[in-house]
N, C-alpha and C positions, 0 to 999 in steps of 0.2 A: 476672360481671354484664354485662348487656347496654351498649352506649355510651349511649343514651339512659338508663340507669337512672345509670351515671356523673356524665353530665352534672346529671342532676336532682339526683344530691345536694354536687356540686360550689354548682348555685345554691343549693339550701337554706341551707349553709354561709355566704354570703355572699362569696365568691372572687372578688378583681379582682387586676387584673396588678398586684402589688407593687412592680415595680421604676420604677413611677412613674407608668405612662400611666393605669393602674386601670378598664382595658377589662374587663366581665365575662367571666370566663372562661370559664362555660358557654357562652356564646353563641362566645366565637371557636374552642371545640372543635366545636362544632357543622361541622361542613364533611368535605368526604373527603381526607383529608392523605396526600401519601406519606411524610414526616417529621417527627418531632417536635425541637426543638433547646431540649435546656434552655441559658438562659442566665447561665452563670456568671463572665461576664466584668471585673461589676463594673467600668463604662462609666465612670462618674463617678470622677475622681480623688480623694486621701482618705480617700474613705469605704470601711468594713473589712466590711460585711454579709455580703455573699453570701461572701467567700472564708471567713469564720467560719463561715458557716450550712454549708458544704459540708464543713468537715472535723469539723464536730456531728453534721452529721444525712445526712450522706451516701447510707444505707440507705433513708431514707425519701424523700431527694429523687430518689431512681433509682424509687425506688417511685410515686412520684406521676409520674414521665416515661412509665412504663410504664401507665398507668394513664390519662393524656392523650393516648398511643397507642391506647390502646383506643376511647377516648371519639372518638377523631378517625379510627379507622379505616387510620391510620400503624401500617407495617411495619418501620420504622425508627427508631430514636433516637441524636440524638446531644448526650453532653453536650459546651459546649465551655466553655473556661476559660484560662485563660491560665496560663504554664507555670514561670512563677516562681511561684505558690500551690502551693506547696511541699507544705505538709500537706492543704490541698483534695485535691490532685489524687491524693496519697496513697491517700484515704479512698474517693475515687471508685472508683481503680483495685483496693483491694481490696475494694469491693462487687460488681465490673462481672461477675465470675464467674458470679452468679445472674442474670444478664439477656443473652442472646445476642445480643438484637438492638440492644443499643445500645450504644452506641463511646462514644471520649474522643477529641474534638478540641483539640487545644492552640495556644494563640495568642502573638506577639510582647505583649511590653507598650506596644502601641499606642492611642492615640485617635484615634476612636471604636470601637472594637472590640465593643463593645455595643450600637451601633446596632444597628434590626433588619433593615437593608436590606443595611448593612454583613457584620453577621454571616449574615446568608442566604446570602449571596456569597462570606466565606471560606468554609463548610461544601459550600456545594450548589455554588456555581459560577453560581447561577441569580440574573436579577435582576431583582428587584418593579417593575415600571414605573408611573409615579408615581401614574397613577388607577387602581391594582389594591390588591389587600390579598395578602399572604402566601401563604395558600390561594389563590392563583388559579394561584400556582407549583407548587403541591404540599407547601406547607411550612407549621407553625405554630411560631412562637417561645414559651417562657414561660419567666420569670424564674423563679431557683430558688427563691425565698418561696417563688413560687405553687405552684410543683411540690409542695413540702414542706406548702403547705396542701391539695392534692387530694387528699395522702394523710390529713390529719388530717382532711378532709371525707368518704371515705367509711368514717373509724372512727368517725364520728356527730361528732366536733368542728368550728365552727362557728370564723371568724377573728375571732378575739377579741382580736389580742395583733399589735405588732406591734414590729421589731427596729432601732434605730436608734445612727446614730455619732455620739457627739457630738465636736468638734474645734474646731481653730483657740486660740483665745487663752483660753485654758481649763486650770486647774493639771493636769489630769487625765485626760487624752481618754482614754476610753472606748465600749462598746457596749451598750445593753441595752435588753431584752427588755421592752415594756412594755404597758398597757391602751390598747386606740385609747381614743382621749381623752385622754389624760394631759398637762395644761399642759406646754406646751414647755418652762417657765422650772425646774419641778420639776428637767429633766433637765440645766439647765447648772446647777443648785445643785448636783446631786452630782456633778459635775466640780469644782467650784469655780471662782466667775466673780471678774474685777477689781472693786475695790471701787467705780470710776469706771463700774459700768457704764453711763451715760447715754451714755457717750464710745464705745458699742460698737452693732453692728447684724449682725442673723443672717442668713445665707445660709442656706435650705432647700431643701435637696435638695445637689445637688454643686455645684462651681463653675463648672461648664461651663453648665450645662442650669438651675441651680439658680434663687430669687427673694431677693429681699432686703428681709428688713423691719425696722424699728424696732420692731414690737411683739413683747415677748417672750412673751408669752399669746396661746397658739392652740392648738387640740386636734392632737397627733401622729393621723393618719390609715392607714387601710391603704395608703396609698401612700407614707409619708413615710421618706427612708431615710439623713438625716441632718441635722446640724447643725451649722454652723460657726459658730463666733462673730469677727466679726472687728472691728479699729478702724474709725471710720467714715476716717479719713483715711488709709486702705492706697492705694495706687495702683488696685487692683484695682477699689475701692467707689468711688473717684472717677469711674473710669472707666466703668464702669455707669450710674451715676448722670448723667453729664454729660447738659444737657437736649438734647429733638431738635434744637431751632434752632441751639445753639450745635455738635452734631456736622452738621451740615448746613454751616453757615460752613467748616469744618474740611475736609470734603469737596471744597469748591468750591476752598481755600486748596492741600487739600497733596494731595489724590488723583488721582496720574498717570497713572491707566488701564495701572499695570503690571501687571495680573491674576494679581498671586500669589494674592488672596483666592481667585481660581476655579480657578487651577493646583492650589490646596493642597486642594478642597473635596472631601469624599469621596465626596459625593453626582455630582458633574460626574465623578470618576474610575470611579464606576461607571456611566458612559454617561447619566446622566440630564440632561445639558444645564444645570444650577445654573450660574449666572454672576452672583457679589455684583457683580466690576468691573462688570458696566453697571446693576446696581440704584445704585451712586455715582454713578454718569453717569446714570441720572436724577435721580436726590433732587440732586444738586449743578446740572444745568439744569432745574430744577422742569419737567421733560417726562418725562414719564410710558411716551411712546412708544417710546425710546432702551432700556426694560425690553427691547423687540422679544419673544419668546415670554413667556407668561405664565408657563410653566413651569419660566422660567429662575431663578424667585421661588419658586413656590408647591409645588418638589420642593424645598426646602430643609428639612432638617430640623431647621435652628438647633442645630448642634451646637456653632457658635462659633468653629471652627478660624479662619478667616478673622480675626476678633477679634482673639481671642486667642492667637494664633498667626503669621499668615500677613502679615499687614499691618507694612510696616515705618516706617510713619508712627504708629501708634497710634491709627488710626481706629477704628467699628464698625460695618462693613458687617453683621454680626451684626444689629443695631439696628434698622439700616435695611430692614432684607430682611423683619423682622417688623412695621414698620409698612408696609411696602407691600403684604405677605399680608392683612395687617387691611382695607387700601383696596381691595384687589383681590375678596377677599370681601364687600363692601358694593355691590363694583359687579356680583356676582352671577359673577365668574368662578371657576372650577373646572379643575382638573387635567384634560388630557388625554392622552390614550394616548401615548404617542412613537411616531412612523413607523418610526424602527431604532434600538437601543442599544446601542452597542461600546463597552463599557469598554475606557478606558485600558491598554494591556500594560503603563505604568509605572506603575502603582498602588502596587505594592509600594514600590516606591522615596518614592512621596509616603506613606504612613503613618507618625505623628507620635508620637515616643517620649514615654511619658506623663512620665518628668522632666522632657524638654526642655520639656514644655509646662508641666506646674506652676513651673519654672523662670521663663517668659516671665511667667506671669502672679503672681509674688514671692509662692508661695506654698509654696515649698517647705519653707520653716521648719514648716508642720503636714503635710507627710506622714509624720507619724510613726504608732508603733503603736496602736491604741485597743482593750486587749484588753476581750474581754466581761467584764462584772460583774456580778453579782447586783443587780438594781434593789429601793430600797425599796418597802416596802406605798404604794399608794395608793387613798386614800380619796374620791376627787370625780372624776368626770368625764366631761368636756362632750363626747359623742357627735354626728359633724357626719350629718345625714343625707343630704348626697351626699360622698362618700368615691371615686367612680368616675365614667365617662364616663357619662351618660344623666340619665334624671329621678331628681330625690331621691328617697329613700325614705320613705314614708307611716307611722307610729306608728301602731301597734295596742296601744299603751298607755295608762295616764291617767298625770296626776300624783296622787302618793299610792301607785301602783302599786307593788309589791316585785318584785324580780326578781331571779335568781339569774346569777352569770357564764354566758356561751351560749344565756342564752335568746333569743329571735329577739321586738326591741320595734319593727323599722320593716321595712314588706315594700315589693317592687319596684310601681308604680302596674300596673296590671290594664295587659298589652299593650303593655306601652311598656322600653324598655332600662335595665335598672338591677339592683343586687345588693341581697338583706337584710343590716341590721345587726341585730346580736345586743347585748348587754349584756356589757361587757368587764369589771365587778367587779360581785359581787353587792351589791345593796341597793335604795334607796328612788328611785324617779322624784320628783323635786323640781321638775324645772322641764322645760317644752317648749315650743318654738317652732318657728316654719316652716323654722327653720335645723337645729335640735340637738337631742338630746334630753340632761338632764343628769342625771345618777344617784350616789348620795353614801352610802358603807357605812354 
């Protein structure tokens, strides 16, 4: 097949980056790549996805690498992954025989190792400077969902389904396979939850990167790729949670301007100039101008380290960095190019062993196993119709409508960024609104 005809049925399918960001993936194959890098690093602490999904479907997420290679006009591939996923890497290595041009890179058990700026840089050596995208290096990243959906997208299957972990304070951690849509609370009932659960609040997504709510009803999305349940009184949810004003006092109180936050930051070790120490040193003398570059904020890719990690007061310049990206964008500023970027020669040495860090942040009681399970039937569910970066998606259904699992009920607005939703169980359209579309067997 042609790349263009690839691509096309990649959009049909409805394909955005799964491992979180949910940029459509036709559109970022779209470009002339000299490599492809699938990402199998499973960035987020915890959570068991990708290194499951690799030692399942292996064949087919080489299949879809190669296949993103085509679409992108890459010569090369490379899967990378980390080298303790024992059985992943397995599965990879005896498929890698039918593909010549794509390698196995293996990685420490570091974070952020997932990053995409990160991971461009252990593979290629090359490094995204902060107002570029990937492709301007000659590289596109995709998470290995995605890969695994580009294969199921040019076998005519549409993403319907998506894979998540459930963890943390839960009888039963587990993985499973389920309908986008599917109430979040459905999936901590088959773990089995505390009976106190008012006394609990979810982390969605990982811990690092992750959000936290009180509500346990919300539709699992194409991007959703796990689920912690934690006490609300852990140190960790404390710590999030503490308000700006009162981490701004704290700032002013106990932050010595010893720059470990910036020492530790992956983003400043690969040349990009990230400095949380002087985002403290403004937010703590409410001047603004002590930020000195703008891009010393707005290269940050809030991976946390600094956080949860790097700070030996127990601040969160984390915190801070993204409410000054918020003010810094209102006041219409934007990333620009760097004049030179020399990464750090001690880089190596600054990347963060991911127990140490699930350790710092007292979480190490759920790094446990979550193998996959067989998910029960489900009969209801609330379809969000933005799922990805760009405009929602538009309903070309009524309610009353019937539809069968795969069919395509919301397409991309005419001209504008965004992927189709399909119908993740077949049955009846019941309800729609400007948000959702809800369908019930």
């Amino acid at each position: 097949m042609s790349s263009e005809s690839i691509r096309n049925l990649i959009k049909d399918a409805g394909v955005v980056g799964a491992g979180g960001a949910g940029f459509p993936t036709h559109v970022k194959l779209n470009c002339k790549a000299e490599v492809v890098i699938a990402n199998g690093a499973e960035c987020e602490p915890i959570l068991r996805v990708d290194q499951q999904l690799m030692e399942r479907e292996a064949k087919n997420i080489l299949r879809g690498l190669s296949l993103a290679m085509e679409a992108s006009g890459a010569k090369k591939g490379v899967v990378a992954t980390k080298s303790h996923y024992f059985g992943a890497v397995a599965a990879i290595k005896e498929n890698l025989r039918d593909y010549p041009n794509i390698s196995l890179h293996l990685m420490r058990s570091y974070y952020p190792a997932g990053d995409e700026k990160s991971l461009i840089y252990e593979v290629t050596k090359r490094v995204v400077p902060t107002s570029k995208l990937p492709a301007d290096v000659g590289v596109v990243v995709s998470n290995v969902n995605s890969l695994l959906n580009i294969a199921q997208a040019v076998d005519g299957r549409a993403v319907t389904k998506k894979i998540v972990t459930v963890s943390g304070e839960v009888n039963s951690p587990a993985t499973y396979e389920v309908p986008i849509g599917t109430d979040a609370y459905l999936l901590l009932t088959w773990t089995g939850i505390p009976l106190d659960i008012e006394n609990y609040i979810l982390l969605v997504g990982g811990p690092c990167m992750g959000r936290l709510t009180e509500n346990l009803h919300f539709p699992i999305t194409k991007t959703t790729g796990g689920l912690i349940l934690l006490p609300k009184t852990h140190q960790y949810v404390l710590k999030r949670q503490m308000p700006l004003e009162k981490q701004i006092v704290l700032a002013r109180a106990c932050c010595c301007q010893c720059s470990q936050c910036t020492q530790m930051c992956p983003r400043n070790a690969l040349g990009l100039n990230v400095q949380p120490h002087k985002a403290m040193r403004a937010i703590a003398q409410a001047n603004g101008k002590l930020v000195g570059d703008p891009n010393a904020v707005l290269a940050c890719c809030s991976c946390g380290i600094c956080t949860n990690y790097a700070c030996n007061f127990g601040l969160n310049p984390a915190n801070i960095m993204a409410q000054l990206k918020i003010e810094f964008a209102k006041q219409g500023l934007r990333p620009q190019p760097e004049q030179s970027i020399v990464p750090d020669p001690a880089q190596e040495m600054k990347k963060v062993p991911v127990s140490r860090m699930i350790a710092r942040m007292g979480l190490k009681k759920y790094d446990v196993p979550a193998p996959q399970k067989d998910a029960p039937a489900v009969s209801r569910v609330i379809i969000p119709l933005r799922q990805h970066i760009g405009a929602p998606s538009e309903p070309i259904v009524q309610e009353g409508s019937v539809v069968a699992a795969g069919d395509l009920i919301a397409m991309i607005p005419e001209k504008a960024l965004g992927a189709n939703i399909h119908a993740s169980i077949s049955g009846r359209v019941v309800k729609i609104t400007s948000d959702s579309i809800e369908l019930e067997a």
